[in-house]
N, C-alpha and C positions, 0 to 999 in steps of 0.2 A: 864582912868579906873584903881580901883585899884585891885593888886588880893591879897587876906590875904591868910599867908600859915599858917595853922590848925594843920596839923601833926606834928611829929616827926620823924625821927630827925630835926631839923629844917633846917640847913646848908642842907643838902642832899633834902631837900624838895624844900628849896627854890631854891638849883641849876636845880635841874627838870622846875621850874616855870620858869625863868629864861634864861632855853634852849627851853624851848617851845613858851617864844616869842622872842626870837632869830629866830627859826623857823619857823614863825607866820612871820617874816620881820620887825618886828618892829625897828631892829636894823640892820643894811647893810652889808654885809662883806665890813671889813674895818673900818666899824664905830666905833665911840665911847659911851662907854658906859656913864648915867649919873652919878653924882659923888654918894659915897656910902650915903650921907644923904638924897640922891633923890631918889635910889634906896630903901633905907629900908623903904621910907616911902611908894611906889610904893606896897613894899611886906609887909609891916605889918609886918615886923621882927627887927632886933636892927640889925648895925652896925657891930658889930661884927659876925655876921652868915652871912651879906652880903658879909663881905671879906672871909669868911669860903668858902660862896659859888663859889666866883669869884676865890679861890683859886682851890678849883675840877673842876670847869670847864678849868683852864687855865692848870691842867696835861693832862687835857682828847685832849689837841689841841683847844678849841673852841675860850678861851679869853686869851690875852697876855697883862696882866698888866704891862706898862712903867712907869719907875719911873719918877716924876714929869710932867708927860704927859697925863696918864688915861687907861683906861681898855679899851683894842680895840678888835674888832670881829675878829676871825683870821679864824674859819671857821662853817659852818651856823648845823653841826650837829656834833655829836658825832662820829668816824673813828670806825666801826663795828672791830670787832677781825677775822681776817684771818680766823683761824679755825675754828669758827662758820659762815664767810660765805662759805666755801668751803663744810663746812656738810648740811647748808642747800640748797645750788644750785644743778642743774643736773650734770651728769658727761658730757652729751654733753655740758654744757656751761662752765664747765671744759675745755674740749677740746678744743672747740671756743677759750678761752684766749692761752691756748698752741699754738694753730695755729698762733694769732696773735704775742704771743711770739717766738717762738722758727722758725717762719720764718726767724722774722729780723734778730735774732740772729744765724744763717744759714748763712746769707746773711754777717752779719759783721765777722764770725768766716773766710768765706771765702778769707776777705780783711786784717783781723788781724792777722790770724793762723804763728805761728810759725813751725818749723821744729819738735820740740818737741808737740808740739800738735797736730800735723799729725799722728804723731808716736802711741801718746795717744789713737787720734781715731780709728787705725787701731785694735790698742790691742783690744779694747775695742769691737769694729767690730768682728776680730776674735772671741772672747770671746761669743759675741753675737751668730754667727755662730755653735758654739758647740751643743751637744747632751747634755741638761739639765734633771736633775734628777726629775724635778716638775715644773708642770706652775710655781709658785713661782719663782724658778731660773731662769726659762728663760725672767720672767717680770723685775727680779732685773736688768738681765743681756740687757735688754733692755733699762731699765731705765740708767745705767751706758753708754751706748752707746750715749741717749740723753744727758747728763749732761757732757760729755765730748766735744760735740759741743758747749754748752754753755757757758763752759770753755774758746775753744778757741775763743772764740768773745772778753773777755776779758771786762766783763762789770757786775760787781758784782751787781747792782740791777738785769739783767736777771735771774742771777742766783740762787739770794736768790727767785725772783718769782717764778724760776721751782722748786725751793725746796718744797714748800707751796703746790706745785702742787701735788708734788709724791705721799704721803699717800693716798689721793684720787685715784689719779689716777691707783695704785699699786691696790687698792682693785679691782676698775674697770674691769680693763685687765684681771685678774687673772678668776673674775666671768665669765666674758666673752667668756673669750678661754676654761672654761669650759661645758660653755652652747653652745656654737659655736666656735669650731676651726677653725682655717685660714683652707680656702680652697687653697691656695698653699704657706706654711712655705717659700719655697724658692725664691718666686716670691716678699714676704713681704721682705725677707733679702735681696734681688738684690735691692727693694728700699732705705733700706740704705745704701748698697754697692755705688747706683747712687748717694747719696747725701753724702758719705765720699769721694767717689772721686770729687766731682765738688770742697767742700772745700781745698781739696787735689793743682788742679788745680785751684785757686783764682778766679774759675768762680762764682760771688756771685749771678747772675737772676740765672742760674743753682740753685744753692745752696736751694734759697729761694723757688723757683718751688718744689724741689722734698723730699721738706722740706713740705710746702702747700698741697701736691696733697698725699702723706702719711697718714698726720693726718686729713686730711679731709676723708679720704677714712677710716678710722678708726672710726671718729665720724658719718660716713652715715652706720657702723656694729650695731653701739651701737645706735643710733636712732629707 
């Protein structure tokens, strides 16, 4: 079947066509694409806006053209932009990723932590603990608490993911504890207390537990 691309621009058109029967399955992750005289007759366009097109789709991640080899599927859709999925998701599915992340990373801070990242979290702990001037500070001052255990796990994807997190997350908290205060500030602080110390102590089930039972208990507020 053939499909003719009509509009303009044409390169940009035909990379839409293109990813849609990538999409469609026509072409497998992994596969190979066919050669561009096969494809432009496919699309009804010239040659050159074929390689236009194979060239946008191979920045966006989809197709990885090998020289003297061919144009291969490397993945079946476009990678959505962080920041447009985290404004369009809930803040509880928000959370839910937190949880999954910042467990492990609980767990491994407790196995990898340093002396000096002990040190970090306590500050940081302290700090948390203070008399804040505005929800605002006391959510930064939270946030800085979490991002300091993710420090010491020592695993920079973690923690470029909780970065992604915070803007969101930072809004959340702040609405939250406006609309509903913690019913006991200091029962919330003992639970990071409990889980600076297990990191403290290299107990990492500890760690991850009271790491789990936290933001779960946060995301059953905001539910």
């Amino acid at each position: 079947m053939t499909t003719t691309v009509r509009r303009h621009p044409l390169a940009a058109q035909t990379a839409e066509v293109l990813l849609g029967r990538i999409r469609a399955g026509e072409w497998p992750l992994g596969g190979r694409l066919p050669g561009e005289t096969t494809l432009a007759a496919l699309l009804g366009v010239g040659r050159s806006t074929v390689r236009e097109a194979i060239r946008e789709l191979a920045g966006k991640g989809v197709l990885d053209s090998r020289q003297g080899s061919g144009v291969y599927v490397t993945a079946l859709d476009v990678a959505e932009d962080w920041d447009a999925v985290l404004t369009r998701v809930s803040v509880v599915a928000v959370l839910e990723a937190r949880i999954a992340v910042e467990a492990e990373a609980a767990a491994l801070a407790a196995d990898r932590r340093t002396p000096a990242d002990v040190r970090a979290i306590r500050r940081a702990l302290a700090y948390r603990g203070e008399e804040h001037a505005s929800i605002e500070d006391h959510v930064d001052a939270d946030m800085a608490f979490h991002r300091a255990v993710l420090v010491a796990a020592h695993n920079d994807v973690l923690i470029e993911l909780f970065d992604t997190f915070v803007p969101r997350i930072r809004t959340a908290m702040v609405a939250m504890l406006r609309a509903r205060p913690l019913a006991s500030p200091a029962a919330d602080h003992d639970a990071h207390i409990a889980l600076a110390d297990a990191i403290a102590a290299r107990d990492a089930r500890a760690a991850a537990a009271d790491s789990r039972t936290h933001l779960t208990s946060l995301k059953e507020a905001l539910a």
